[in-house]
N, C-alpha and C positions, 0 to 999 in steps of 0.2 A: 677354555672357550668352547662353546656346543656349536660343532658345524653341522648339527643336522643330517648324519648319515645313517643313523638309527634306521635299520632294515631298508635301505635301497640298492636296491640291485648292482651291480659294480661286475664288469665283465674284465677281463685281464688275463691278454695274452703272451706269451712267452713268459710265464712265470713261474717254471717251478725250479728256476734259481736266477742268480743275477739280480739286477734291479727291478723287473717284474716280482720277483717274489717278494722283497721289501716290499715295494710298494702293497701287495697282495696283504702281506700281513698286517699294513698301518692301518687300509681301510675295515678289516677283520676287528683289529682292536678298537676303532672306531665303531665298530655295530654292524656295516654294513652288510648283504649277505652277497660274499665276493664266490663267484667262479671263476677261475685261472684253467687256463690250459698249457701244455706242451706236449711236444713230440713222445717221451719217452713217458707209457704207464708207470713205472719203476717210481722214476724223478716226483712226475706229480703223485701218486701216493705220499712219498716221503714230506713232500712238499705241503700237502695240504693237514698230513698227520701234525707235522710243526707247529702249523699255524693256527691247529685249533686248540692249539693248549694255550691260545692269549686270546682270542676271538670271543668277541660278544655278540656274533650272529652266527648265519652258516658258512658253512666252507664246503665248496665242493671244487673236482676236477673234473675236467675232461681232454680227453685226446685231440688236437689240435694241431695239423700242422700248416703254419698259414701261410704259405708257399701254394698251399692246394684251396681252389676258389671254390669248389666242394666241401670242403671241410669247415674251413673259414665261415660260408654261410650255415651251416650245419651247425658250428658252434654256438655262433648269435642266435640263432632260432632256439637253439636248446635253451638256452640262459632266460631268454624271453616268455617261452613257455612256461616254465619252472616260475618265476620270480617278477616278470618285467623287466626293463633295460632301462635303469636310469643315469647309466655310466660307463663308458667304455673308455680302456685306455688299451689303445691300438699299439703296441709295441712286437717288433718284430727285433730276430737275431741279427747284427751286426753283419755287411758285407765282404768278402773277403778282398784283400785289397794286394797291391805288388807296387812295382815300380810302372810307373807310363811305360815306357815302349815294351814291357811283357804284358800288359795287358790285353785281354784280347778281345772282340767284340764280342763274343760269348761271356766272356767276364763283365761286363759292363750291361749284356743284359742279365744275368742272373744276379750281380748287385740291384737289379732295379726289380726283378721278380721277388728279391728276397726280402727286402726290405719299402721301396715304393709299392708295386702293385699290393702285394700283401696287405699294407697298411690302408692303401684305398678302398680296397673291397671291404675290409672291414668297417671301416668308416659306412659305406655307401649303404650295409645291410642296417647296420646300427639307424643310420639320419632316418631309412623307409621306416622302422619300427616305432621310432620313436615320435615322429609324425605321425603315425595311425595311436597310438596312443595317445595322445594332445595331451604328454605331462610336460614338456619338455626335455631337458636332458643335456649332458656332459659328454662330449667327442674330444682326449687329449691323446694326439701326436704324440707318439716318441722318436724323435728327432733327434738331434744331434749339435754340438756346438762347430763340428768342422764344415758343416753350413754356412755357417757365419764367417770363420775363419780359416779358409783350408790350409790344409798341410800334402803335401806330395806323400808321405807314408801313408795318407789318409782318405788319396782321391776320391775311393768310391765310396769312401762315407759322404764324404763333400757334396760328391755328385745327388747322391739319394736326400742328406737330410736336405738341402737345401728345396729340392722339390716337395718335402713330406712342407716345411716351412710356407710355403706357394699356395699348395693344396690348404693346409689349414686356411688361410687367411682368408681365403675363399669361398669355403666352408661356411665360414661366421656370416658371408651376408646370405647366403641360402637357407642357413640357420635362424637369422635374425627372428621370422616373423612368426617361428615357432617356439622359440625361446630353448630352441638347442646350441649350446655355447660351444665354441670349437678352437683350440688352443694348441699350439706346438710347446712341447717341453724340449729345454736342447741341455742333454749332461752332457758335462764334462768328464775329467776324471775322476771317475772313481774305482774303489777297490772292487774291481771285480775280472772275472775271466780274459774278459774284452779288452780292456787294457794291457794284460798282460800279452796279450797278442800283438797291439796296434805296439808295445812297447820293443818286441821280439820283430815286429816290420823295421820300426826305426833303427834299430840295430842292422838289420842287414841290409838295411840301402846305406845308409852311413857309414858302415864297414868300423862300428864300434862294438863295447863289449853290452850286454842287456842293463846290467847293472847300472850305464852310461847312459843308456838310453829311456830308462825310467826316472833317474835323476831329473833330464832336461825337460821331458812330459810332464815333472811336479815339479820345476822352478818355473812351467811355464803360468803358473797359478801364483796370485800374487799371495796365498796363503800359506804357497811351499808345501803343498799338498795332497794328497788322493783324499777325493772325496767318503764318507760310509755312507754305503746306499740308504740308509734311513734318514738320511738329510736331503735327499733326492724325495725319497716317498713321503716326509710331513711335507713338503710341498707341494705333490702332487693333489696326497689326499686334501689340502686346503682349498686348492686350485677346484676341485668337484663338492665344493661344501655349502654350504648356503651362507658363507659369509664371503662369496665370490660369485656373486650372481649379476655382476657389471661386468664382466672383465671377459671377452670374446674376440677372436683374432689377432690376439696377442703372442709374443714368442720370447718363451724366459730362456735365459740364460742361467744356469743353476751349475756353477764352471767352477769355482772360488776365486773369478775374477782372469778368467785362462782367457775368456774374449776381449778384444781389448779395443772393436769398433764400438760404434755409439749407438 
């Protein structure tokens, strides 16, 4: 199938591992010419060295940490300059999370600094650029499934994606008259760091062993299992392709069936 990414711009943050970096790589092999960013120089070298040995366009990094609204627009401007901006996929690091009563209003704002604001500002540098270009364009959320369906091990994911979920839908009508399309993606499980973490919470508020505690994270999938980020990223990459050029203010579920509202 030709989705049509053949040299367009593709911005992508927090990606020089995790599921940012799938996805980074799918749209690379796709043609696009993707720049990722992250905190560590080190990481993204490594990162973007990987991904050019499957890339049919460019690959570049840069320094990114989007906690900082300085840098954040700093990024988008760089990418834009360079290339044009006809894709962003706003992804930020996972918030850390406890049990309710250790949580502390400092924690609850720095859940929403690390993953809302972050992901807004991104969003809001991206919609101004791509409106002065009148190409249209591609705004995908990375959100979260515990939006949908919380868990107590997972509060402050809950709390964040579900507002990143809000902001999208929102988006799409501001979007509309420009023909920039604005989408929440919500993963579920899958094999990567974050999990192993959210999996090492449920262990310790349940006072089980990890081993226990990742088990019930993957029967909560009706496929009895962790996702591989690359099935996370051929979605995403479809979702910004030109055979998805209907589909705005939408919010997927890409869980293996972990949500189980309608």
């Amino acid at each position: 199938m030709e989705l049509g990414l053949e040299n367009k711009s593709v911005a992508i943050t927090a990606a020089s591992g995790g599921l940012g970096f799938s996805i980074a790589k799918m749209f690379a092999i796709e043609g696009a010419n993707v720049t990722l960013s992250g905190r560590s120089p080190e990481k993204i070298k490594r990162a973007v060295s990987s991904i050019k040995q499957v890339a049919n366009g460019v690959v570049e990094g840069l320094v990114c940490d989007v906690t900082s609204g300085e840098q954040s627009v700093d990024f988008i401007n760089s990418v834009a300059s360079r290339h044009g901006l006809d894709v962003l996929v706003a992804n930020s690091p996972g918030a850390n999370t406890a049990p309710f009563l250790e949580i502390t209003d400092n924690m609850w704002r720095k859940a929403a600094e690390t993953k809302v604001f972050a992901q807004i500002r991104l969003a809001r540098e991206a919609f101004s650029i791509m409106k002065d270009i009148g190409k249209g364009g591609r705004i995908l959320f990375m959100a979260g499934t515990h939006g949908r369906q919380p868990h107590a091990h997972a509060i402050t994911a809950g709390f964040s994606n579900a507002a990143l979920q809000n902001v999208s839908k929102a988006l799409a009508e501001d979007g509309g008259p420009f023909n920039i399309l604005s989408n929440a993606i919500n993963p579920g499980p899958f094999a990567t760091e974050r999990m192993v973490y959210l999996a090492e919470e449920k262990a310790r508020e349940e006072n089980i062993s990890l081993s226990e505690a990742t088990a019930i994270l993957t029967q909560e999938t009706v496929l009895k299992r962790y996702g591989d980020p690359d099935e996370l990223a051929a979605f995403v990459v479809f979702l910004a392709s030109n055979r998805a050029t209907y589909v705005t203010g939408a919010c997927f579920d890409i869980d293996g069936g972990q949500v189980k509202a309608l």
